[in-house]
C-alpha positions in Angstrom: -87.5 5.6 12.5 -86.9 3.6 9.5 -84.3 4.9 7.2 -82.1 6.3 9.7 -79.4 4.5 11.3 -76.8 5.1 14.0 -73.4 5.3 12.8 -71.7 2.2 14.2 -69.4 3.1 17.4 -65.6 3.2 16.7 -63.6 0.0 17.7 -62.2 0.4 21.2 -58.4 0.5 20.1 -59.3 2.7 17.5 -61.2 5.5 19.1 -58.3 5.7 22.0 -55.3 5.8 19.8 -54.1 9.1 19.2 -50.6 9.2 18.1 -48.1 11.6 19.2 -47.9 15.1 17.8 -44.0 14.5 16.4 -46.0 11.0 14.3 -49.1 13.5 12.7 -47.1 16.3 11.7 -44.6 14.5 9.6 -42.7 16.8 7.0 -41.9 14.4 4.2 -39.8 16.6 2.0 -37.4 16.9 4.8 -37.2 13.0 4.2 -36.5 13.1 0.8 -33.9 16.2 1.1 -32.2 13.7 3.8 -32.3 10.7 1.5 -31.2 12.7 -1.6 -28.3 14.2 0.5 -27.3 10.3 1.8 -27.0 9.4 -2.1 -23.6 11.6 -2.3 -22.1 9.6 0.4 -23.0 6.1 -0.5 -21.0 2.9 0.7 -20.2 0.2 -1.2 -20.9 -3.9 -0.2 -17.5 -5.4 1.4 -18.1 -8.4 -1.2 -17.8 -6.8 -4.4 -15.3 -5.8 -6.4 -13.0 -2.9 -5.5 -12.1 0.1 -7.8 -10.7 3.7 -7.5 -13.1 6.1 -5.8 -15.5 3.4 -3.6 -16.2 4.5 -0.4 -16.7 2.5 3.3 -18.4 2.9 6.5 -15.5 2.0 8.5 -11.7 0.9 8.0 -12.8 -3.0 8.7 -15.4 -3.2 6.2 -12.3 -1.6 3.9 -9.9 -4.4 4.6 -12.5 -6.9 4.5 -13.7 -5.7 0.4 -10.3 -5.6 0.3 -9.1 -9.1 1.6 -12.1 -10.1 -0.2 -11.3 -9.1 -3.5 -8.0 -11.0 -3.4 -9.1 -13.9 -2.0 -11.6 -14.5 -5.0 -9.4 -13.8 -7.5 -6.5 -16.0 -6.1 -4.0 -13.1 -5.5 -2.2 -12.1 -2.6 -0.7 -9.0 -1.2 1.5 -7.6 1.4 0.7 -4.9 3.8 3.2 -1.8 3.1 1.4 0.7 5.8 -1.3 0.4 8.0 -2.3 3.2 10.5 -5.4 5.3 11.4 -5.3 7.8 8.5 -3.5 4.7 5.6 -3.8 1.6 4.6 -0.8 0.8 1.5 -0.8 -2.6 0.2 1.3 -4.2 -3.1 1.1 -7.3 -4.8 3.4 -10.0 -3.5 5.1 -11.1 -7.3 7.7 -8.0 -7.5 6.4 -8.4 -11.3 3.0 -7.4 -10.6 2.5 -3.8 -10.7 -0.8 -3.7 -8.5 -0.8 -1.6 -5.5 -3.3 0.1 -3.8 -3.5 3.1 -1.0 -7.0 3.3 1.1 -7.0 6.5 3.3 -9.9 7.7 6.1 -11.4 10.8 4.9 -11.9 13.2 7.7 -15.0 15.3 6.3 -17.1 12.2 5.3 -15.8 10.1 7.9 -15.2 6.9 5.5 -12.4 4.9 4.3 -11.9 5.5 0.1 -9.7 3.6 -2.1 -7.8 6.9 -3.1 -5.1 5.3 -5.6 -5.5 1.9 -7.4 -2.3 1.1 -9.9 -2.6 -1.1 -12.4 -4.3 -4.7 -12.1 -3.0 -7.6 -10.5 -1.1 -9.1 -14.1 0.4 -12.1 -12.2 -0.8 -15.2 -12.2 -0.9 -17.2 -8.6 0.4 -20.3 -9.9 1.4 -21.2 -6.0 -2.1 -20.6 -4.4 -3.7 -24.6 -3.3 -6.3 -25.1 -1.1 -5.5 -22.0 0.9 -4.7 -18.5 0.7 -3.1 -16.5 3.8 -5.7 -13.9 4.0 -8.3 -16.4 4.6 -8.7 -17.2 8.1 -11.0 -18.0 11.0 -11.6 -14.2 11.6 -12.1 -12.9 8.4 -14.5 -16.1 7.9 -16.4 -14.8 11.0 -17.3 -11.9 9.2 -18.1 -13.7 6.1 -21.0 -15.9 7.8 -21.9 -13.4 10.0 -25.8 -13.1 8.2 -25.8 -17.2 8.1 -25.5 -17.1 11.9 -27.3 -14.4 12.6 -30.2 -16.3 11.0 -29.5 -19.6 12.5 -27.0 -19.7 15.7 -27.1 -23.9 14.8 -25.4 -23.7 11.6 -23.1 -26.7 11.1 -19.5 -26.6 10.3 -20.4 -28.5 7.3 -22.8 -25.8 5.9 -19.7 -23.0 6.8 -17.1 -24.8 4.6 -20.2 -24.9 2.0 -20.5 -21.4 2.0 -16.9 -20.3 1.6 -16.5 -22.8 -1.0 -18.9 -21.1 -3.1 -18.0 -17.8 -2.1 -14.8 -17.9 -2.5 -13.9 -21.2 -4.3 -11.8 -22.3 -1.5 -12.4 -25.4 1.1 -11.5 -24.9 4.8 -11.1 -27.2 7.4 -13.5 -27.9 9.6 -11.9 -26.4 12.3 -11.6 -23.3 11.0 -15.4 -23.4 10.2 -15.8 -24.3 14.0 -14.0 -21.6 15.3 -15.0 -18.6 13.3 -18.6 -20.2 13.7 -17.9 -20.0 17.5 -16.2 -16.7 17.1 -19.5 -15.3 15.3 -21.9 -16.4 18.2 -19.6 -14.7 20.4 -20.0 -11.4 18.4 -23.6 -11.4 17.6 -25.2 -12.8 20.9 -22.1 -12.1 22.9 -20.0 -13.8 25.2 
């Protein structure tokens, strides 16, 4: 026979794959009910700014927006209350009229900056080289991504980083131990 032609035989792989029953029955608007219900509850990055209302996973990724906030700005704070339900912070310069109250919000389980007074009106004329919040841990969790990537990041690169981040030069061993204390927390110990 001329004009006929056997259809060609399926590929191997393809001919014995047969997903599982949960993987061909997929209910997509169930998806997109989820995915609308998630955009209630959304979090907000731990580098950005911080306002009245912004929501976090978990109370570190609060302190660290938090610590974050004041360390680019050049401001500092003291801790007022800290506990499992409230975090209460103020402005170091009695003159400043900044404070701000974070509390964990049982029903969504996340942290929410509930009350944010004012904004910081001083000027941190004593701030150098260094500010008080910035230390090896909380540069741990700043360069977590960078060593993630690439567990042989040098020192050098670290102090890079948080120089441009947060327009502030650390030592190098302070970029050696939070680098250290990185590798322990992402590959372990």
């Amino acid at each position: 026979m001329v004009g006929t032609q056997e259809p060609p035989s399926p590929h191997p792989i393809a001919a014995s794959y047969c997903p599982p029953l949960h993987m061909r029955d997929l209910d997509v608007d169930v998806f997109d009910n989820l995915l609308t219900g998630m955009q209630n509850t959304t979090t907000h990055p731990v580098d950005g700014d911080i306002k009245e209302g912004m929501m976090f996973h978990g109370k570190q990724d609060c302190l660290h927006a938090i610590k974050s906030f004041h360390i680019r700005h050049s401001v500092d704070y003291t801790v007022e209350q800290s506990d499992h339900e409230r975090y209460v912070i103020k402005c170091t310069i009695q003159e400043c009229m900044f404070k701000l109250r974070a509390t964990y919000m049982k029903r969504t389980d996340r942290w929410k900056i509930s009350i944010m007074t004012g904004l910081h009106s001083c000027a941190a004329s004593d701030m150098s080289q260094d500010h008080h919040k910035l230390n090896y841990n909380f540069i741990s969790e700043s360069i977590k991504s960078l060593v993630h990537k690439d567990a042989s990041v040098t020192p050098s690169l670290i102090i890079a980083h948080i120089r441009e981040k947060f327009n502030y030069t650390i030592s190098y061993r302070e970029a050696w131990m939070a680098k250290n204390a990185t590798i322990e927390s992402v590959y372990g110990n």
